[in-house]
C-alpha positions in Angstrom: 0.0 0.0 0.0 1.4 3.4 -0.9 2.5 5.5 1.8 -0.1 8.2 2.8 2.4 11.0 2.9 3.3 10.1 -0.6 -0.1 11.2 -2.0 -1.1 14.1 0.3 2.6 15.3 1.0 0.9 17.4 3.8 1.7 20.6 1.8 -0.7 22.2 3.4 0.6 21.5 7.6 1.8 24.6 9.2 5.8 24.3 8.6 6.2 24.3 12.8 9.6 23.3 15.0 9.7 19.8 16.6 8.1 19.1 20.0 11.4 19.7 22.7 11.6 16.7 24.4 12.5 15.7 28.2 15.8 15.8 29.5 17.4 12.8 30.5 16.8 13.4 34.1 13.9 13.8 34.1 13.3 9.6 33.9 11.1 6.8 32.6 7.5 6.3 32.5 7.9 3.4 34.9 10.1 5.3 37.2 8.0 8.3 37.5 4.6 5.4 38.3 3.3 7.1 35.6 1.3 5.0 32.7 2.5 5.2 29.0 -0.8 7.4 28.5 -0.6 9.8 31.5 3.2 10.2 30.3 2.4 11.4 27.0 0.3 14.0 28.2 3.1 15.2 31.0 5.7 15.2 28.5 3.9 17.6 25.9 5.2 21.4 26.2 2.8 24.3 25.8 4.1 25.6 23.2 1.6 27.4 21.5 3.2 26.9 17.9 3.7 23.4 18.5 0.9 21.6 16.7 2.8 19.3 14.3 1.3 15.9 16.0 -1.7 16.7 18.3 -2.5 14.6 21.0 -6.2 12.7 20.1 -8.0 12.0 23.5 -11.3 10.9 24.7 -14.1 13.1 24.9 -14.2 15.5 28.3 -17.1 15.9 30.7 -20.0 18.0 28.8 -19.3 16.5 25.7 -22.4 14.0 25.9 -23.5 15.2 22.1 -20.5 14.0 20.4 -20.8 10.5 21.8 -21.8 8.1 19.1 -20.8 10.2 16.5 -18.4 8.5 14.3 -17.1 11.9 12.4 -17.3 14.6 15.1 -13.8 16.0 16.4 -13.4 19.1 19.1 -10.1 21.1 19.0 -8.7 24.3 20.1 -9.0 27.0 18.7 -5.3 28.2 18.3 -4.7 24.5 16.7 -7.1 25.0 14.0 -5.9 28.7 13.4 -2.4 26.9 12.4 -4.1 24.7 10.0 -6.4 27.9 8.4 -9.5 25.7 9.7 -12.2 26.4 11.3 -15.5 24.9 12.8 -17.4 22.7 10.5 -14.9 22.0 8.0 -13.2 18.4 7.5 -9.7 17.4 8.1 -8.0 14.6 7.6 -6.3 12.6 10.8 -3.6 10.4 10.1 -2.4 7.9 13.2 -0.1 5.4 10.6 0.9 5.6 6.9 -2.5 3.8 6.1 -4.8 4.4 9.1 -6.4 7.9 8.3 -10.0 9.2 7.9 -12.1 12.3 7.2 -13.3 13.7 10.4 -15.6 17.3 11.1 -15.1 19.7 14.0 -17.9 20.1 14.9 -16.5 22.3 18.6 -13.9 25.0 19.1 -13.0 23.9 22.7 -9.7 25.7 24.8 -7.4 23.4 26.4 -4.7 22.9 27.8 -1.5 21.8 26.3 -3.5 23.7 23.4 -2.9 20.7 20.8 -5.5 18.8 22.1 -7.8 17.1 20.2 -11.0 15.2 21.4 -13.4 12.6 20.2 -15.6 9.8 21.0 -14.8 6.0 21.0 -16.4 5.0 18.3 -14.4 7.9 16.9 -11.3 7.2 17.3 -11.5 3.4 16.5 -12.2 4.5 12.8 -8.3 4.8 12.8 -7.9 1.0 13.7 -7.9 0.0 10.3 -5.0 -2.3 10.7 -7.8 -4.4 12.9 -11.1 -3.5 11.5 -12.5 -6.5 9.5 -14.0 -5.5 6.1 -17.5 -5.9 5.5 -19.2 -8.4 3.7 -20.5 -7.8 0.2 -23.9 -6.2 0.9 -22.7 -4.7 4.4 -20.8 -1.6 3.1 -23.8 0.6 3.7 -24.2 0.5 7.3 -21.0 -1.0 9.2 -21.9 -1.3 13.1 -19.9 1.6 14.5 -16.9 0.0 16.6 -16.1 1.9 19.8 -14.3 -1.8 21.4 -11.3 -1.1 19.9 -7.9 -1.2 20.5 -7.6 2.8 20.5 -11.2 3.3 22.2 -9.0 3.9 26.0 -6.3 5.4 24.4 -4.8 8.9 23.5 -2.5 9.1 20.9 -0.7 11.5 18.6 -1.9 12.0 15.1 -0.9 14.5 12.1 -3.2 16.5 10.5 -3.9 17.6 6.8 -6.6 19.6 5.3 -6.7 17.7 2.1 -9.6 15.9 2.0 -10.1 14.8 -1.9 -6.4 14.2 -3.2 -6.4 16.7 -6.2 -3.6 14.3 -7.9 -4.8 11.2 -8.6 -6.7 9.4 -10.9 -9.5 7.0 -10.5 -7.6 4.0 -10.9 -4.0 5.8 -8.4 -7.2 6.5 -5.8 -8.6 3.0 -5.7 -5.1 1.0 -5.5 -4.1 3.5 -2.4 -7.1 4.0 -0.6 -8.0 7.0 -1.3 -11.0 9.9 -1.8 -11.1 11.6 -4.9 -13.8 14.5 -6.3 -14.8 15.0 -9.6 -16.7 17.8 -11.3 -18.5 18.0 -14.8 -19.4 21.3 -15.3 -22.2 22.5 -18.1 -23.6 25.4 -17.1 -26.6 24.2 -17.0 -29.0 25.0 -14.1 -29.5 21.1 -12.9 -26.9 19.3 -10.9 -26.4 15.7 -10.4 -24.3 15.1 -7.0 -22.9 11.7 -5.3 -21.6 13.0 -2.2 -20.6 8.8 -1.3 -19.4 7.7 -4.6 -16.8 4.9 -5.6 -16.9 2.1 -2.4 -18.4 4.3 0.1 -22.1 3.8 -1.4 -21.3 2.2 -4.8 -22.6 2.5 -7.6 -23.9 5.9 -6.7 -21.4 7.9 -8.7 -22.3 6.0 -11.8 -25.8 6.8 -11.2 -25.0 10.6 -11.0 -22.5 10.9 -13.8 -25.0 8.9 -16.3 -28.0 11.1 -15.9 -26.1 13.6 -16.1 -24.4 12.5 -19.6 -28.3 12.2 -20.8 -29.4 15.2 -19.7 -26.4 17.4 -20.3 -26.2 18.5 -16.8 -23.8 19.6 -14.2 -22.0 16.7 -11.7 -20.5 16.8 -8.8 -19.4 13.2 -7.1 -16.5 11.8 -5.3 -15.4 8.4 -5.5 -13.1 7.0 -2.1 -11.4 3.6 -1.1 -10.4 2.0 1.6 -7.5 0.2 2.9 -7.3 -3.8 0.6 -10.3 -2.7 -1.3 -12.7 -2.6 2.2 -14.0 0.2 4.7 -14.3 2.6 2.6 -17.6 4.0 4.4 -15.1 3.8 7.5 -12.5 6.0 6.1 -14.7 8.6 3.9 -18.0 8.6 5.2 -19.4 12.3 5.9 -23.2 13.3 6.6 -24.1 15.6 3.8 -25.6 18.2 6.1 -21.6 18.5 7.3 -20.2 18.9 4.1 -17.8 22.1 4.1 -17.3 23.2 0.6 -14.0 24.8 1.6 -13.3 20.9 2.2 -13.6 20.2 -1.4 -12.1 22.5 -3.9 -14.3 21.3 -6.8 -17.7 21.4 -4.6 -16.2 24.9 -3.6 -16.0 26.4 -7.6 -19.9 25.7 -7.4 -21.0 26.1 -3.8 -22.3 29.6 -4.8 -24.6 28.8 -7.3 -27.9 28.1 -7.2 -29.3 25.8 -9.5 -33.3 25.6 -10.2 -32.6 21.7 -9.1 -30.4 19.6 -7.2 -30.3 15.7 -7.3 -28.4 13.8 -4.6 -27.9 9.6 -5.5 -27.4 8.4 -2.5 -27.2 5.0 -0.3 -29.8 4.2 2.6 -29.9 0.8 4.9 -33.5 0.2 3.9 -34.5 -2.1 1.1 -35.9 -0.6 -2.0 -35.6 2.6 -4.0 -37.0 6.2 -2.3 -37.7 9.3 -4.0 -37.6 12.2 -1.5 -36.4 15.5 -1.3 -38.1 19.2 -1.4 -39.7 19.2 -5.2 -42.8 19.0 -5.5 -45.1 15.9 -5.4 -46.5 15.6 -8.5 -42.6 16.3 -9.9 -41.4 12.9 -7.4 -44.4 11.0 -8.8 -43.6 11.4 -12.5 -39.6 10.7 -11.2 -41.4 7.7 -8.7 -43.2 6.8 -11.7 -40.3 6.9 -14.4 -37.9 4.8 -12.5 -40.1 2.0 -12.1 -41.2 1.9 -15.9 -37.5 2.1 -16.0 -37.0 -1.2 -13.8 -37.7 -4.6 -15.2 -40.7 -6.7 -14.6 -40.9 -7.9 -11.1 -37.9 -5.8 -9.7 -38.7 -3.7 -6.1 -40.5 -0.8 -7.1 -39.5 3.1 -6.1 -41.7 4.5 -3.7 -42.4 8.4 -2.2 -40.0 9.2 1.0 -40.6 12.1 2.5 -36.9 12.3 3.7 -34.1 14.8 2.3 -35.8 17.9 2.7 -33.5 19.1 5.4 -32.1 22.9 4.8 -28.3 21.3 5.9 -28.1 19.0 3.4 -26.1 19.6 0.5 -28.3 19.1 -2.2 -30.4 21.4 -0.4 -28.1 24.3 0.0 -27.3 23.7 -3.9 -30.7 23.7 -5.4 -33.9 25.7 -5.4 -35.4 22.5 -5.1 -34.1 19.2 -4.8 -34.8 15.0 -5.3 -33.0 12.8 -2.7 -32.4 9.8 -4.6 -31.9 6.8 -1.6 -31.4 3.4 -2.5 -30.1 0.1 -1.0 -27.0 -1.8 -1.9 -29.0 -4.6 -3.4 -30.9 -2.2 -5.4 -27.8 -0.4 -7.2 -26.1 -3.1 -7.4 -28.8 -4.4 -9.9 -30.6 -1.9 -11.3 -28.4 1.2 -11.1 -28.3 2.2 -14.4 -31.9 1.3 -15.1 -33.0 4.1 -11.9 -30.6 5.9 -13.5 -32.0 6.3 -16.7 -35.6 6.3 -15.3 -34.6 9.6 -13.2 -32.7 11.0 -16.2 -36.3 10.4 -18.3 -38.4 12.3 -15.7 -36.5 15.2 -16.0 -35.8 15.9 -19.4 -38.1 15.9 -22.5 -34.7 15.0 -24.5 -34.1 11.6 -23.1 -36.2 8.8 -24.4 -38.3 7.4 -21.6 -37.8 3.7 -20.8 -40.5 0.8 -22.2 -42.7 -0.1 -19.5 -43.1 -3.7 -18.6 -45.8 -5.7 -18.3 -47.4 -6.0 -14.5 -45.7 -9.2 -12.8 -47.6 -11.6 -12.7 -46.2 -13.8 -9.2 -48.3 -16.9 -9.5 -51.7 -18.3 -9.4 -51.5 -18.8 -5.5 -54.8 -18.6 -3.5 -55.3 -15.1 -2.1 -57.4 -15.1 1.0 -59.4 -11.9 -0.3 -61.1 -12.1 -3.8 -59.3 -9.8 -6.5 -62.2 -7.5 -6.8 -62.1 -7.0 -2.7 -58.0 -6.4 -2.9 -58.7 -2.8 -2.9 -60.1 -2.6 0.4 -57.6 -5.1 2.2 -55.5 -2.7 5.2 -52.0 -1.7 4.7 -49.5 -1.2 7.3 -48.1 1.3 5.3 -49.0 3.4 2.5 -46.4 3.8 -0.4 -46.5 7.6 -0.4 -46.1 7.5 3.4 -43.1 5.7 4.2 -41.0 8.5 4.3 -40.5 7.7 8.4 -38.3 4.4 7.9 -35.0 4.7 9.0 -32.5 5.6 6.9 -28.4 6.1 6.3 -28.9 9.6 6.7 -31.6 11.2 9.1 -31.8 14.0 7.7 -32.4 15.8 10.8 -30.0 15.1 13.3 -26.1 13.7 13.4 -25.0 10.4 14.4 -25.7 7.8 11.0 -26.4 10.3 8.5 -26.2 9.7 4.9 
């Protein structure tokens, strides 16, 4: 595996002198009845232009809302003024050549040695790649978050860059070493197609965004990341939309100030099936509701109304006038992707050719216990158009497992 520094360089780290270290009389660890731990933490100066390796440590007392997030990172102040960051943007923390992951600050905190840096658990042990076990085929949506290991009780230095997508690599560079690239097809047009999750974060869902936008000659705006060996790449990349920081992603940043009359996130979502949500207008997600499954072939899961994605923090939301969130499951893209692809493509634009619609399927002659012509009053648990409430990757109303 190429070595992380290799690709990133850290160009962008604050050029800062070495930490001093101890003097020889000052003694060991075990002389001082110190633990390895406590001992870091003694040994660190206070140097306030000393940030080149912070210090990563668990979460302090009144920091109950960042536990259980998986991406949320507090700092000091003066630390992120020597990186040029600020709250709310990403950064990239790097423990070992390959262990390293996209984290947000989401808190300005003081403290004291001031290179400090705090996060949860379950935080922390998304840099125990070396351990982690990839997921199974069909698990890369939702891995269980891990907060049992190794690192979960320790602090530990770490470097820090501000590169999030590596601006020098190409597709096939990023996949062999792990790594998040952004890509941005720009048309002028005032439609966007975006994959925030793209390559093996939420596969497939990059594809989806680049081909409808080919058909109807729109903008695009996707990234596509890796992990470590081809797995945990949701791990390693993985940030909620509604805490994407443009200034985190030059290419996102050329268009974050324009508004387009429609934004279309394709995005993953644990649930089975394919949703249609987002802030348009009903009858506009019925005919894109309606396109995709005409699209689909003949007995296939059919898409269905959500009434999910409408959240002003999202970024398809802060991009368009009006927007379609575009969920889907891993089984779903992995079949059909182009197919919902080209079925959202058709709904939008009179230029594309809408799909051929397929015959109903017809499942059998099996016994029904209510006559056909009584079907229609049979009780549902839950109406098509109103099964916006099932959970999803991404609530889009609150942190923790957002998209």
């Amino acid at each position: 595996m190429t070595d992380d520094n290799d690709t990133t360089g850290h160009a962008d780290s604050p050029a800062l002198t070495r930490r001093a270290t101890l003097a020889a009389a000052v003694g060991t660890p075990a002389l001082l009845g110190l633990a390895a731990g406590s001992y870091e933490v003694a040994a660190r100066t206070t140097d306030d232009e000393d940030f080149e390796t912070p210090l990563l440590c668990p979460l302090a007392d009144g920091q109950s809302s960042l536990e259980g997030d998986r991406t949320a990172l507090s700092a000091d102040p003066r630390l992120l003024s020597a990186y040029d960051l600020s709250e709310g943007q990403q950064v990239r923390v790097e423990r070992r050549d390959d262990e390293f992951a996209a984290y947000t600050i989401v808190e300005e905190r003081p403290e004291d040695p001031t290179d400090i840096i705090r996060a949860a658990d379950v935080t922390r042990c998304r840099l125990d790649l070396e351990e982690a076990t990839p997921p199974a085929p069909g698990d890369v949506e939702c891995p269980s978050p891990d907060q049992n290991c190794s690192l979960a009780d320790d602090e530990f230095e770490v470097t820090l860059s501000t590169t999030i997508p590596n601006p020098d690599l190409s597709e096939s560079q990023a996949r062999e070493q792990g790594e998040l690239i952004e890509r941005l097809d720009e048309r002028g047009t005032d439609r966007i197609f975006l994959a925030p999750h793209g390559g093996a974060v939420q596969p497939w869902t990059d594809d989806q965004a680049e081909y409808a936008a080919e058909l109807t000659a729109s903008t695009c705006w996707r990234t596509k990341g890796w992990g470590p060996d081809g797995g945990n790449a949701f791990r390693r990349w993985h940030v909620p939309t509604m805490e994407l920081s443009p200034e985190s992603y030059p290419e996102l940043e050329t268009i974050a100030d324009t508004e387009y009359d429609l934004a279309v996130d394709c995005s993953g979502v644990c649930d089975a099936g394919v949703l249609v949500g987002g802030t348009a207008d009903r009858d506009l997600r019925e005919t894109v509701r309606d396109s995709i499954n005409d699209a689909l072939p003949r007995c296939a899961i059919e898409a269905e109304l959500e009434d999910d994605g409408t959240s002003d923090r999202m970024l398809v939301n802060r991009l368009g006038e009006e927007s379609i969130y575009l969920s889907q499951s891993y089984d779903s893209r992995r079949a059909y992707w182009e197919e919902v692809a080209h079925g959202l493509a058709a709904a939008l634009s009179d230029d594309v050719e809408p799909p051929e619609q397929d015959p109903p399927c017809d499942r059998g002659n099996a016994p029904s216990e209510t006559p056909p012509e009584d079907r229609g009053n049979a009780p549902s648990e839950t109406p098509p158009e109103d099964r916006g409430n099932a959970p999803s990757e991404t609530p889009p109303n609150g942190r923790g497992n957002s998209e």
